[in-house]
N, C-alpha and C positions, 0 to 999 in steps of 0.2 A: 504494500500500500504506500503509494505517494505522501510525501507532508504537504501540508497547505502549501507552503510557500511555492508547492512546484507550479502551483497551476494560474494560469494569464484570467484576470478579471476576476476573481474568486472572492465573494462574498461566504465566507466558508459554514456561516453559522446553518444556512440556510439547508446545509444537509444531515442526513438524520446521524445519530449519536454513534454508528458501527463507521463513519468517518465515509463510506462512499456513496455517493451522490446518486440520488435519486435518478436524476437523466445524466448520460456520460457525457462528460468533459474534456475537452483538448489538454494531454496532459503537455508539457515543455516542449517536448522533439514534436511532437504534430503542429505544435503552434507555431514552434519556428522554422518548420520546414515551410508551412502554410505558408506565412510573413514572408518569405522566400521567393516563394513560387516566381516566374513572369506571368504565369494566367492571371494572379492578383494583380498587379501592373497595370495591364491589359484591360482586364474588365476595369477596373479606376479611371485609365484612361478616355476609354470609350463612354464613359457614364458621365464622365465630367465633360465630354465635348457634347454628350447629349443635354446637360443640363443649360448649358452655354446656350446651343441653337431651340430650347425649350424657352430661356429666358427672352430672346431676340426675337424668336416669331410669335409668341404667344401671350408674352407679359410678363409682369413678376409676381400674380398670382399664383397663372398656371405654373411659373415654377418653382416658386415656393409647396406648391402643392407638390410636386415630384419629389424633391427636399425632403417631404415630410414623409412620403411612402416611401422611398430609399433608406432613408434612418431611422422612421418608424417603425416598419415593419419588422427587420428585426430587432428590435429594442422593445416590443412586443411578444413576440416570443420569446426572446429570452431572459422576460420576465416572467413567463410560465416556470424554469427553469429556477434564475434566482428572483427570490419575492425582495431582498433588498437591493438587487439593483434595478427594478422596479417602482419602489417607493421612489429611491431617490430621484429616479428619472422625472415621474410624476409630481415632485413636491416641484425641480425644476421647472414644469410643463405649465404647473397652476400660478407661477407667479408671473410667465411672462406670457399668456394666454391673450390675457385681454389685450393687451396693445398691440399683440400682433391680428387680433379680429381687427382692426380697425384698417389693415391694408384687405384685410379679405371679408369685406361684408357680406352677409348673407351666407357663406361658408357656417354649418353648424359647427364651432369648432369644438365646444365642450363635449361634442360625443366622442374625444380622444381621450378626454377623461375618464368616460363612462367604458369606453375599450377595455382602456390599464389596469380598470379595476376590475373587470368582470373577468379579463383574460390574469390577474393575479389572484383571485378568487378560485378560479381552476387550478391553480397549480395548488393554494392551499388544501383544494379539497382532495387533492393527487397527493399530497404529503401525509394526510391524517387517514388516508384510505391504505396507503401501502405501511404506515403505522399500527393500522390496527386501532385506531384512533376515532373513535366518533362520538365524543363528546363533548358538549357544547359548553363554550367559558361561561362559569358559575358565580363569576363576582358580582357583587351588588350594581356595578355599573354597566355591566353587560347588559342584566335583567332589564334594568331601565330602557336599554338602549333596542333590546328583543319589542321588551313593550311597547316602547314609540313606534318601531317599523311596522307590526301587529293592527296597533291602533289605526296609523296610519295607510294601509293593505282596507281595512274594514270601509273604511269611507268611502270604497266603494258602492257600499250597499246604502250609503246616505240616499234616500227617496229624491230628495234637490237637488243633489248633486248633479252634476256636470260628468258625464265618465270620460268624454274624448281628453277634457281638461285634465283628470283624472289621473289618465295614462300618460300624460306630460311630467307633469306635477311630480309622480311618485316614483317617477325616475329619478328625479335628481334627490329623492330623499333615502330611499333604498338603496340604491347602488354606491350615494355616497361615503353612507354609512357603513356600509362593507369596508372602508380603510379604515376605520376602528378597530375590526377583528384581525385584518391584515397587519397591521400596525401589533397589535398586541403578542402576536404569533412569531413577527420577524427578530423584534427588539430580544434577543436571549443574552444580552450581557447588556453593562455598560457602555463597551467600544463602540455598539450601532449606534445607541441613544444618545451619543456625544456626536457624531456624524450628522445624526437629525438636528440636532439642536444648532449645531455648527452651521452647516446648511440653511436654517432658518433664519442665524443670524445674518449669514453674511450676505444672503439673498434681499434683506431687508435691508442692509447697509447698502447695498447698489442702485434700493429702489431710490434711499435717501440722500444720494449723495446724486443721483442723477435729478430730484427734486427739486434739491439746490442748486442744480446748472441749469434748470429752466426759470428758476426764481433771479438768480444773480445775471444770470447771460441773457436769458430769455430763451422763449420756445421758438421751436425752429419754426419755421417759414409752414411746413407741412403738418405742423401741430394747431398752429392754429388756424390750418384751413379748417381740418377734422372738424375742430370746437365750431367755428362759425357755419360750417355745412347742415349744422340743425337748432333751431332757435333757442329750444327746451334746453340741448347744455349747452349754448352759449350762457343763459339766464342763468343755470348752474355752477359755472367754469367763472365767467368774469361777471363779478358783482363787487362793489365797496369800492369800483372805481381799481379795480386790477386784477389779474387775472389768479385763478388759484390754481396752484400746481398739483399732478397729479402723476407726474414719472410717468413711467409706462405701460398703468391702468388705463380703468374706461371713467373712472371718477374721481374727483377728489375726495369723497365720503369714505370708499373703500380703501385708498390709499390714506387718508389721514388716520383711520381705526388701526390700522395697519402697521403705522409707525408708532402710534398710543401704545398700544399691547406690548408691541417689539420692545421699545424702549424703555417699558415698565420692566419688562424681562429683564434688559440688562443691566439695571439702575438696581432690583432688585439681585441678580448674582454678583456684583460687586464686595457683598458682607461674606461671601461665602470662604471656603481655604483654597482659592485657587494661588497660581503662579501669578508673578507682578505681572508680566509681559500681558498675560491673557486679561488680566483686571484691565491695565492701558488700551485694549482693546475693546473691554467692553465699553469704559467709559468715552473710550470717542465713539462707536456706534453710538450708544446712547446720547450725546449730543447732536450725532447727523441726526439721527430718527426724532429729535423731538422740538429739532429746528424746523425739520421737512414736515412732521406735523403741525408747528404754529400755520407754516405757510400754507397748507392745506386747505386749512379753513373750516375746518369741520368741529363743529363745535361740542359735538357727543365724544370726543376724540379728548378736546380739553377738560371733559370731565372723568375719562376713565381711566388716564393718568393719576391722577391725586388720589381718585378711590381705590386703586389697583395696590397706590405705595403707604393709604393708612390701612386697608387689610393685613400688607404684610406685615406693618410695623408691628398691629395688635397678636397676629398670629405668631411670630416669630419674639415677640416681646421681651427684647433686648433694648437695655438701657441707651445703647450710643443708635440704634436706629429708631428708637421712640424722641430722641433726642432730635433726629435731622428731620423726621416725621413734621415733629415742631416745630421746627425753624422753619422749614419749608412750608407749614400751614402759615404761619406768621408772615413771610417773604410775599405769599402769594394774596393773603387778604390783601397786605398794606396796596402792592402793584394793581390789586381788581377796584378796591373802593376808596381809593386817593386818585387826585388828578393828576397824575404824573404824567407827563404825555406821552414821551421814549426812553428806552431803557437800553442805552449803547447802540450799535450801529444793526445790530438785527433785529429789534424790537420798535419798528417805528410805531407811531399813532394808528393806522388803518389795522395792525397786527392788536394793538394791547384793546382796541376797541372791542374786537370780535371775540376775544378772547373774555372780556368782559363779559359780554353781552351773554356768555353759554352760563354766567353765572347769575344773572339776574332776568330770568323766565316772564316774569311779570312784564318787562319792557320789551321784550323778543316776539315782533310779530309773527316769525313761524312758530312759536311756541304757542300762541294764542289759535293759529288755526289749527294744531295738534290737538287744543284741549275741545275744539268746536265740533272737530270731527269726532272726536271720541264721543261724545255728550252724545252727537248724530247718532253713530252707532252701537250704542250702548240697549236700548230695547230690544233690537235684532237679536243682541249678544243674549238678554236673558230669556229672551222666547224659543230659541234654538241652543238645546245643548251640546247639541254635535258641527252645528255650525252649517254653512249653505255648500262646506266640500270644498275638496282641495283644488285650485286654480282661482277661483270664482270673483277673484279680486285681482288687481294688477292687469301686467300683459297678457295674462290667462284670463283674464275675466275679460277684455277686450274683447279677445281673438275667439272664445267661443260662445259667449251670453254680452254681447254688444246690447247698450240699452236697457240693460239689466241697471239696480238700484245700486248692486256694488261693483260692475265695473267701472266704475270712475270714481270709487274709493281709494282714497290713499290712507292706507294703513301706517307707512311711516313705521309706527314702533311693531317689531317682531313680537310682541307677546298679542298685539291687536290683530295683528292677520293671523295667529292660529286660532282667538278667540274667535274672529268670523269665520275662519274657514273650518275650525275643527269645535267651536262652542266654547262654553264653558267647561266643561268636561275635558274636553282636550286642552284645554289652556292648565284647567287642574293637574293633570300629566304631564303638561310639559313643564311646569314648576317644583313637580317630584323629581324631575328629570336632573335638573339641574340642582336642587337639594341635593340629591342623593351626589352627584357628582362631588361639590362641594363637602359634604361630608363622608368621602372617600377621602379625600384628597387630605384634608384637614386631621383624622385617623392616622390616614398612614405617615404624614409628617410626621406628628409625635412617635409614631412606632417606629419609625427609621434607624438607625443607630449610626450610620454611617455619616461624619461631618459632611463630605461631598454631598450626595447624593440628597442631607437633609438638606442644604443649599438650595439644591433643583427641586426638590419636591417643595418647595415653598415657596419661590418663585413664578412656578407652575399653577399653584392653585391661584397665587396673587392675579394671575393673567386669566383665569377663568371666572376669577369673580368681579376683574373688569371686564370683559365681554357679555356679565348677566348683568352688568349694571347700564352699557352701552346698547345691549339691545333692548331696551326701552323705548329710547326716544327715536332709535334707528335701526333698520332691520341689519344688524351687521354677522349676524350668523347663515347670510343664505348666497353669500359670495365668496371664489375661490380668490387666492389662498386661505382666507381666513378659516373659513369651515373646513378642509385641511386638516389648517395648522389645530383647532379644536379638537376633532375628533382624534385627535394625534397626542395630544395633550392629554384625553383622557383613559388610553390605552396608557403614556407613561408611568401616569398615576397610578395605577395598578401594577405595571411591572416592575418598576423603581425599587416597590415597598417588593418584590417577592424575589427579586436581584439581591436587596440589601440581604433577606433572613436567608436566603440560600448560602450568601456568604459568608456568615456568621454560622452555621450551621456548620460549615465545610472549615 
């Protein structure tokens, strides 16, 4: 038997415990004779002068679209193969999706997500079948998570419902959720969960740092055609008299949530026992990401910073971070409710205003049509406990019950669009959901032992009970990366805390 090291691309966890690998792998000499060949050359050759006269006669659609079935497909299947290089592909995929739909409109491009998952879902079912293996993860957050897909699967049979909407809809809630269990399955040590984390960061450092070269340089020429090519995100994009950056998304709401979360993450692994180098690292991440969030402009963004870092403070309830906890609340009243105008050269007036304004509700006219529409549909909410079904609001309530009462609702906060579309009842559900999450998380911190590891696990929950504080006023769990980087988050919670007690057991 080979050692790991022998073998080219080897995510080695991925195969079962007797060391050889479920589907055969190129060991050293086939790789390198491969690498060798002139027929690779050859075919290289030829593909790249096709890709050339694809580009030239046909566009840079069509041939991005070749691009994508050339490197796709087997990066596709050979996530059948290994499930984390897989993930990793796919966490890369979800952050730069959306800006790349904006050269290929009308392309569905999200069902490449919906591929990597389903084609990564076969191979896990091929690993736990040649195991011997069929039984289904028993944590408290699984259960929750069984139960949502369950609940949501049933709404089918809602009488009002919409089913064509239906079958849209529960795709992206089903199949998303399969990288939970993927996720939970792949992560068997530390080494990967350091990979993901890493990955997350640095992916978020690129969104933020390219943020700020559209904020200080300005957008390129082709960026703000995009924006002005539809009136609805011009009104979006440039308001307060300049324009709000949004990197390489399709929004700045997504991308401000984005860098909130990120840089709660890293502001929060700072107390941990890492090396100085990797702390210098976080803390400049954490200043791109929370520079590129002020410019964002999103102002649920500036609220789920502060509550993400008094969470942690109280959970982790340590003197010197209750300590900055403070200072930081004290820093941040004085700058909201004094008239200060600017604060150094990145903090002008149009920045400290809006940042304001996320904390004084009562003077925020979107916050007043937030509370108008709620009011609106608040009887709906208690005459239907199951709700009018999934789509029946948004661009699914457009595009299949046009005319209808709630296609031209704006839900705005995510607990409001499952209250209409799944009731009261499903709103009750989805509040256990995130409870119970929350009290895993919060658990298994304390039961951790491990200083690392208790670092990350606390961290972690900090960023998940900014995202239940965030999807409030805005649905910010129902766009990639974030939803992601979530369900990904709630897989680590659990395997963190059973990584730490295997270690200690051993």
């Amino acid at each position: 038997m080979q050692e790991k090291k022998d073998y080219i691309l080897d995510f080695t966890a991925d195969q079962p415990e007797d060391g050889k690998s479920i589907f055969s792998l190129s060991g050293p000499g086939k790789g390198k004779s491969l690498l060798r060949s002139p027929l690779l050359y050859i075919v290289l050759l030829f593909t790249s002068v096709g890709m050339a006269f694809a580009f030239s006669w046909f566009g840079p659609v069509f041939g991005f679209i070749c691009i994508g079935l050339i490197v796709g497909i087997p990066a596709v299947l050979y996530s059948v193969v290994n499930l984390k290089f897989g993930i990793v592909v796919l966490f890369i995929i979800s952050f730069f999706l959306q800006g790349f739909n904006r050269f290929a409109a009308g392309i569905p491009l999200g069902i490449v997500l919906d591929v990597f998952l389903v084609i990564m879902l076969i191979g896990l079912l091929v690993r736990k079948w040649q195991a011997g293996d069929y039984t289904l993860a028993s944590n408290p957050i699984s259960i929750v998570v069984w139960a949502w897909i369950i609940f949501n699967v049933l709404e089918f049979f809602n009488p009002i419902a919409n089913t064509q909407a239906w079958i849209f809809v529960i795709r992206g809630i089903a199949i998303l959720m399969i990288f939970y269990f993927i996720i939970l399955y792949a992560i068997d040590g530390v080494g990967f969960f350091k990979v993901l984390i890493n990955i997350w960061i640095v992916l978020s450092l690129i969104g933020g740092l390219y943020g700020l070269f559209q904020e200080f340089h300005g957008m390129m020429p082709f960026e703000k055609a995009w924006v002005a090519a539809d009136d609805f995100r011009y009104k979006l994009i440039f308001n307060w008299g300049r324009y709000r950056i949004f990197s390489f998304f399709n929004d700045p709401t997504v991308y401000g949530v984005l860098m909130s979360f990120s840089a709660l993450f890293c502001i929060t692994l700072l107390t941990g026992p890492f090396k100085f180098l990797y702390k210098v690292f976080l803390a400049f991440s954490a200043a791109v990401m929370g520079l590129a969030m002020i410019y964002a402009g999103t102002r649920t963004a500036y609220a789920m910073l502060p509550a993400g870092f008094i969470f942690y403070a109280l959970l982790t309830f340590q003197t010197r971070t209750l300590a900055f906890a403070a200072f930081g609340l004290a820093v941040g009243a004085f700058v909201i409710f004094s008239g200060i105008r600017s604060l150094g050269p990145f903090l002008s007036t149009n920045s400290l205003e809006r940042i304001r304004s996320a904390f004084k509700p009562s003077e925020d006219p979107s916050f007043q049509v937030r509370e108008r529409s709620q009011a609106f549909i608040k009887p709906f909410i208690q005459s239907h406990p199951f709700g009018a079904g999934l789509g029946s609001i948004g661009i699914w309530g457009q595009r299949f019950s046009p005319g209808s009462m709630l296609a031209d609702f704006a839900p705005d906060s995510g607990y409001v669009r499952v209250a209409v579309e799944l009731g009261w009842v499903g709103l009750l559900l989805y509040c256990v959901f995130f409870i119970v999450i929350l009290i895993v998380g919060i658990r298994n911190y304390y039961r951790t032992r491990s200083p690392e590891l208790r670092a990350y696990m606390a961290a972690l929950v900090a960023v998940v009970f900014s995202l239940v504080i965030g999807n409030y006023p805005q649905q910010v769990l129902i766009q990639v990366p974030t939803i992601l980087i979530f369900y990904a988050i709630m897989a680590m919670l659990v395997r963190l805390r059973e990584i730490d007690e295997a270690t200690y057991k051993e």
